[in-house]
C-alpha positions as MATLAB code, in Angstrom:
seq = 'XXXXXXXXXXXXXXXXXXXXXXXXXXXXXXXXXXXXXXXXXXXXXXXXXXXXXXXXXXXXXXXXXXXXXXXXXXXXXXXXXXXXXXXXXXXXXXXXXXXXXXXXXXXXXXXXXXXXXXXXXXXXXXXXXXXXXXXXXXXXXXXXXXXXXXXXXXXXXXXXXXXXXXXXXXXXXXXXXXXXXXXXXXXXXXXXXXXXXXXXXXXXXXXXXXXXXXXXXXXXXXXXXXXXXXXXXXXXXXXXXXXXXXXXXXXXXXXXXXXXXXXXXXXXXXXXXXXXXXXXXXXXXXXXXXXXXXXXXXXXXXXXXXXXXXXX';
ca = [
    -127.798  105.806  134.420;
    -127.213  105.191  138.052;
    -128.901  102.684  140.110;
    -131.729  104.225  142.555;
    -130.280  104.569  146.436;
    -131.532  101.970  149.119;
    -130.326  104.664  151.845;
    -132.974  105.095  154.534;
    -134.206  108.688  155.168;
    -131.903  109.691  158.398;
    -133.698  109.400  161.601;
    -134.111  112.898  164.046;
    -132.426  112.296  167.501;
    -136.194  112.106  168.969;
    -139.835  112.285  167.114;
    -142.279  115.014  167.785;
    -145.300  113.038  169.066;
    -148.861  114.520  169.184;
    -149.881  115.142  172.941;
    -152.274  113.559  172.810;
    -151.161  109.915  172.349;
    -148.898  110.352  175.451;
    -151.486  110.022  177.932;
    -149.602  108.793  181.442;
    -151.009  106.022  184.156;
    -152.494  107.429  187.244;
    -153.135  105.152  190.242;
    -157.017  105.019  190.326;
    -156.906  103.956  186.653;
    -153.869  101.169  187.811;
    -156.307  100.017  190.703;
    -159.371   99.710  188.592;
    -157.294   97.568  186.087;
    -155.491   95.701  189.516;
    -159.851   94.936  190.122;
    -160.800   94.025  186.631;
    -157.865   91.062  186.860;
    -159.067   90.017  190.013;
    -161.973   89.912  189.021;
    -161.318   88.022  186.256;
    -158.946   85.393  188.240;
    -162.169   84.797  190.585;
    -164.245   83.723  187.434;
    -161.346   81.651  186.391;
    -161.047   80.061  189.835;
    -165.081   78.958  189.329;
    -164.379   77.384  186.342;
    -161.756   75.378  187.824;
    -163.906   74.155  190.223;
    -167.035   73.990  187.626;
    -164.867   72.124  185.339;
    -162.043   70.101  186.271;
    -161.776   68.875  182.806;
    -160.669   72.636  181.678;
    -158.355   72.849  184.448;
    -155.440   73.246  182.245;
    -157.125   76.269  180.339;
    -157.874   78.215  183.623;
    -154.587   77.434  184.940;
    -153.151   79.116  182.096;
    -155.475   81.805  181.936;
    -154.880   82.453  185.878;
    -151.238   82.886  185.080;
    -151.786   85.082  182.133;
    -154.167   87.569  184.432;
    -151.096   87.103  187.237;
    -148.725   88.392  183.972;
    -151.102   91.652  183.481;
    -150.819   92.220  187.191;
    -147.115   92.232  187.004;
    -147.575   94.417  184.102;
    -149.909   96.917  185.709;
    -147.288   97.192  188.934;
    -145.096   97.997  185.929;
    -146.718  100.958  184.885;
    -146.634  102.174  188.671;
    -143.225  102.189  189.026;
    -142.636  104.598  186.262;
    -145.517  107.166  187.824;
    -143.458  110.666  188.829;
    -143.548  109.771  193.006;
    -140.674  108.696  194.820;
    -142.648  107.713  197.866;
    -145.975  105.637  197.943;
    -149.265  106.613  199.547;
    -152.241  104.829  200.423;
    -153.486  104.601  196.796;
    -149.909  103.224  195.863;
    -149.366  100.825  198.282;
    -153.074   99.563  198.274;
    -152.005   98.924  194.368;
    -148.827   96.971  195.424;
    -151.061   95.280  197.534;
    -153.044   94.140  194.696;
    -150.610   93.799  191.947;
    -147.666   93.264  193.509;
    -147.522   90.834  196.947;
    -148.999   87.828  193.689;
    -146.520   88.193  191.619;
    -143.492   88.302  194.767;
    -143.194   91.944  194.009;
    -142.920   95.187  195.682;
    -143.092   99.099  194.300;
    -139.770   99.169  195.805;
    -137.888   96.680  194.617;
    -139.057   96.625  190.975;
    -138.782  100.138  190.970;
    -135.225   99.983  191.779;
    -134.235   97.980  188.924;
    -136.588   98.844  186.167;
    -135.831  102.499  185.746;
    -131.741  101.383  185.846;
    -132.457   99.440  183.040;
    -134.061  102.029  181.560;
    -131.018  104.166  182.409;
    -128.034  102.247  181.132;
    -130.355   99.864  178.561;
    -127.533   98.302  176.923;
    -125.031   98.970  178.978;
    -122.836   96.727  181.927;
    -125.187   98.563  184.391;
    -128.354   97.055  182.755;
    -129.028   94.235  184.757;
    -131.387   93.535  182.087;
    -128.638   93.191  179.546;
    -129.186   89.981  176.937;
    -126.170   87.973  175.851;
    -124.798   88.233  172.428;
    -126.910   85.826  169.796;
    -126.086   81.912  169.533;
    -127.589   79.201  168.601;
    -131.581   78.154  169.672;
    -130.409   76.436  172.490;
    -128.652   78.557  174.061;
    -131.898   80.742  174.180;
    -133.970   78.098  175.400;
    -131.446   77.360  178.156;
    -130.974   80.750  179.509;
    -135.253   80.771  179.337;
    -134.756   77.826  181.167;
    -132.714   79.824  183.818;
    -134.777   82.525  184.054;
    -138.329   80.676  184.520;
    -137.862   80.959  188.082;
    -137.720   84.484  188.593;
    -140.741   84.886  190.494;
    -139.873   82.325  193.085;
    -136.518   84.190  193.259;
    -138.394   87.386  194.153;
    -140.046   85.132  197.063;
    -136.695   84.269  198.154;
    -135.913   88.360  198.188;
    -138.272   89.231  201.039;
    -137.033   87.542  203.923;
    -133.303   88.381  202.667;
    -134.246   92.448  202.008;
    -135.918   91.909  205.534;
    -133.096   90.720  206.710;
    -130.940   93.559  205.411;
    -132.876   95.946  206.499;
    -131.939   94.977  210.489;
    -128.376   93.443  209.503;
    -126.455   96.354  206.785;
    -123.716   94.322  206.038;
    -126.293   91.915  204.242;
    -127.553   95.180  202.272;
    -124.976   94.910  199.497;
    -125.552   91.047  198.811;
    -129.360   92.016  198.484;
    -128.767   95.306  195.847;
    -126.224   93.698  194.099;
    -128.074   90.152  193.422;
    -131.955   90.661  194.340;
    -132.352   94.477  192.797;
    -129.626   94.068  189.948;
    -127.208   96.766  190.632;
    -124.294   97.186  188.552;
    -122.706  100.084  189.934;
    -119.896   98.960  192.062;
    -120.918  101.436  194.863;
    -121.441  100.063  198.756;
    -125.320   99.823  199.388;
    -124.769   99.260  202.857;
    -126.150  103.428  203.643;
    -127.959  103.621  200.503;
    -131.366  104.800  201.125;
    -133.419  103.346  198.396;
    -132.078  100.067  199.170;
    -132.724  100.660  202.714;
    -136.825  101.113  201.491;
    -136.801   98.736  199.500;
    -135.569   95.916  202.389;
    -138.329   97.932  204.494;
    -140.738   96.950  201.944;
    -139.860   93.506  201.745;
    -141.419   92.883  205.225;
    -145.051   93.193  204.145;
    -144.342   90.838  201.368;
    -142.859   88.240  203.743;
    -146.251   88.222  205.957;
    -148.356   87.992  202.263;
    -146.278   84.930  201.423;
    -146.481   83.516  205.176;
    -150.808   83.912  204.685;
    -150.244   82.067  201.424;
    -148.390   79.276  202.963;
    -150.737   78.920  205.930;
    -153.978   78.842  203.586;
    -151.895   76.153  201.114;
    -150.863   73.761  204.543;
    -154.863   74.060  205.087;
    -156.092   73.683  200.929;
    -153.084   72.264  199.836;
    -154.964   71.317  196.066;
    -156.904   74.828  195.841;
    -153.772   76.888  196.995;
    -151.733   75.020  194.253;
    -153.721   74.164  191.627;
    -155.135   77.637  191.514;
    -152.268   79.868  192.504;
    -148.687   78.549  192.833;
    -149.084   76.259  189.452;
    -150.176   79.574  187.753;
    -148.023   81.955  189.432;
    -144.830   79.531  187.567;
    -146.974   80.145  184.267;
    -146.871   83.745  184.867;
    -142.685   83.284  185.762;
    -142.159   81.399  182.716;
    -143.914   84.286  180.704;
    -142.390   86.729  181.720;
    -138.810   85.564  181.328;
    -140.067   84.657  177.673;
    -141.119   88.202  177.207;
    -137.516   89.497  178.981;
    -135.721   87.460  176.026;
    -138.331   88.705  173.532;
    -138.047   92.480  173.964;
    -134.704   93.090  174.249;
    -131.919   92.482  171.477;
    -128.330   91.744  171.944;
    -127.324   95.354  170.777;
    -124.479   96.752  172.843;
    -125.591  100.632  174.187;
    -126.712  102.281  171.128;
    -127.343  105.508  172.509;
    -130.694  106.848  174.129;
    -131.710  108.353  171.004;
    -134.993  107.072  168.508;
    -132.056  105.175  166.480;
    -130.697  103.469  169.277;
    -133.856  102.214  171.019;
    -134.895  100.844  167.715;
    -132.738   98.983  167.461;
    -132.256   97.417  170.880;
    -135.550   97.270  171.489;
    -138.452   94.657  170.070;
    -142.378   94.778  169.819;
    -143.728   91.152  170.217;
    -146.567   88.922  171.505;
    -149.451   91.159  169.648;
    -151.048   88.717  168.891;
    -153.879   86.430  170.729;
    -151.504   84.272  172.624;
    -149.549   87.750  173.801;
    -152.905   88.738  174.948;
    -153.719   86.457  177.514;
    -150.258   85.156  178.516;
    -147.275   86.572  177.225;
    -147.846   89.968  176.958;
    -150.836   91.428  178.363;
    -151.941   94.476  179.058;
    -150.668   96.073  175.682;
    -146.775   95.359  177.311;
    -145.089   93.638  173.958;
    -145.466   97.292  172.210;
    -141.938   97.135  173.819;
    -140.277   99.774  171.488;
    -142.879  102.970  172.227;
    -142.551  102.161  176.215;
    -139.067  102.425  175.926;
    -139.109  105.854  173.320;
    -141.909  107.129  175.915;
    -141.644  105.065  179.259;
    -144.243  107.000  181.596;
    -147.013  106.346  178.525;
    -149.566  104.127  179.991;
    -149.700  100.980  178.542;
    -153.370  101.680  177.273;
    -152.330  104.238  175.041;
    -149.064  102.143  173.828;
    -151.090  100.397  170.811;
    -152.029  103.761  169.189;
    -148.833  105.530  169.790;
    -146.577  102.265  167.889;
    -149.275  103.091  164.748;
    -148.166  106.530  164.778;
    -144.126  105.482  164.419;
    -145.261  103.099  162.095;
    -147.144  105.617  160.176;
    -144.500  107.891  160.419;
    -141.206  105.781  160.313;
    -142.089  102.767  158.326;
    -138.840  101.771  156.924;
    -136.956  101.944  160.343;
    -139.701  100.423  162.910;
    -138.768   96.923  163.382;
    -141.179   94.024  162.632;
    -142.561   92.808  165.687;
    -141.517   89.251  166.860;
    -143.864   86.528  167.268;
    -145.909   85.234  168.772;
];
C-alpha cells in the first residue's frame, strides 16, 4: 500500500476574492484617521506633562501613533491620482511633514517596490539570510531612516533649482534602480518640488525646539526615532530574502510576511492593520482597514500555503 502524498493542492496564478472585502482608501477616510492620531498624540502629550513618571510609556506611545501616520500616508500613495489636490496635500500635511515624508517622494519608491519586489530594482530588496547579528546590524543601519528623509528635503530642494544634483537625489533619497538619467525626469522633478514645503515644516520644528528645547524633544524628536526604529523593524519583518518569485499568489507568498498582530504590533510596530503584509501586497490599493478580514479569507481558503505570521 502506498504512503498518502504530502503534495500541496497547486495554487491558481491569482484568487478570486469577494468584492466586497476589497474596499479601497479614499482621502476623507485617510484624513479622519490622520485626526484620530492627532488626536490621540495630544492626549499623550498631557500625560507627559501630567505624569513625568510615565514619560517613557507616552514617549513610546507618541512614536507608535507617529508609525500609524506613516502608515496612513502609506495608504495614500497607492490611491489611483497621479497629482494631489487640496484634500491630498492637506493629508501630507498631516501625515506626512512628522514623519520627514512627502506624497511625492514615498510615492516614488513604494509602488517600484511594488513593481520589481524582489528584484535589483527593489530598493526594498532584503539580503540573503545570516546569522542574528547580521539582522540586528543592518536594523541597526536602518534605524535612522527618518532622519535620512530630513536630510532629503533640502537636497530634493536643491535639485529641483540645480539638475545635475537630480540624479544623486533619485538614485540615493527615492531608491531608484534603473540606471536611467533623472536629471529631465518629471516625477523626480515633483518630487524635489515637494521637498520645499517639508524643508519650511522642519525649519518651524527647529525654531519651536531652540525656544522648548525639553517639550520639542521629549515629546517629538525622541518619539519620532521610536517611530524610525519601528519601522525599519517592520521593513526587515515583512519582507523575506526570496529572489523575484514572480507577481503571481505563489510568489508573493512566499516573499512576503504577515507580522506584528499582536498587541505590541498594535501600538508600535505595526499599526494601523500594516503587518497583514501578505494581502497588501496580493491587493495593494485595499485599505488597510479592510486588510484583517481579507488575510481570514486566504487563510480560510488557502490554509496550507499562507505563511505563519512572524512575531511579535
Amino acid at each position: 500500500m502506498s504512503a498518502p502524498s504530502t503534495a500541496l493542492t497547486p495554487l491558481p496564478p491569482r484568487a478570486v476574492v469577494p468584492r466586497e472585502l476589497l474596499g479601497q482608501a479614499r482621502v476623507p477616510q485617510l484624513l479622519r484617521m490622520a485626526v484620530t492620531e492627532w488626536a490621540l498624540i495630544a492626549l499623550c502629550q498631557v500625560g507627559l506633562h501630567a505624569l513625568p513618571l510615565a514619560a517613557p510609556l507616552f514617549v513610546l506611545l507618541i512614536a507608535g501613533r507617529l508609525h500609524a501616520l506613516g502608515v496612513i500616508l502609506h495608504d495614500a500613495v497607492h490611491l489611483s491620482v497621479r497629482h494631489k489636490g487640496a484634500e491630498l496635500w492637506l493629508l501630507e500635511c498631516l501625515a506626512g511633514y512628522p514623519i520627514a515624508s512627502t506624497w511625492n517622494a514615498m510615492r516614488y519608491h513604494h509602488l517600484r517596490h511594488h513593481r520589481h519586489e524582489g528584484t535589483e530594482l527593489d530598493g526594498y530588496h532584503k539580503p540573503p539570510p545570516g546569522p542574528w547579528w547580521r539582522a540586528a546590524l543592518l536594523w541597526l543601519q536602518l534605524i535612522p531612516v527618518v532622519p535620512f528623509w530630513v536630510v532629503r528635503g533640502p537636497v530634493g530642494a536643491l535639485a529641483w533649482a540645480v539638475p545635475p544634483l537630480r540624479n544623486l537625489y533619485g538614485r540615493l533619497f527615492l531608491m531608484d534602480r534603473s540606471g536611467e538619467d533623472l536629471t529631465r525626469s518629471p516625477e523626480v522633478l515633483a518630487c524635489a518640488r515637494a521637498e520645499l514645503a517639508q524643508v519650511l515644516f522642519h525649519l518651524g520644528v527647529l525654531a519651536l525646539a531652540w525656544r522648548w528645547p525639553h517639550a520639542v524633544g521629549l515629546g517629538y524628536l525622541l518619539p519620532l526615532m521610536g517611530a524610525s526604529a519601528a519601522s525599519a523593524y517592520r521593513l526587515l519583518a515583512e519582507h523575506t530574502p526570496a529572489r523575484h518569485q514572480g507577481n503571481t499568489l505563489q510568489g508573493i507568498l512566499a516573499s512576503t510576511s504577515d507580522h506584528g498582530l499582536g498587541w505590541v504590533g498594535r501600538l508600535l510596530l505595526a499599526p494601523r492593520n500594516v503587518g497583514c503584509h501578505i494581502v497588501h501586497h496580493l491587493h495593494p490599493q485595499v485599505a488597510t482597514q479592510h486588510l484583517p478580514r481579507l488575510r481570514a479569507w486566504y487563510l480560510e481558503h488557502y490554509p496550507e500555503h499562507y505563511p505563519r505570521p512572524r512575531r511579535p
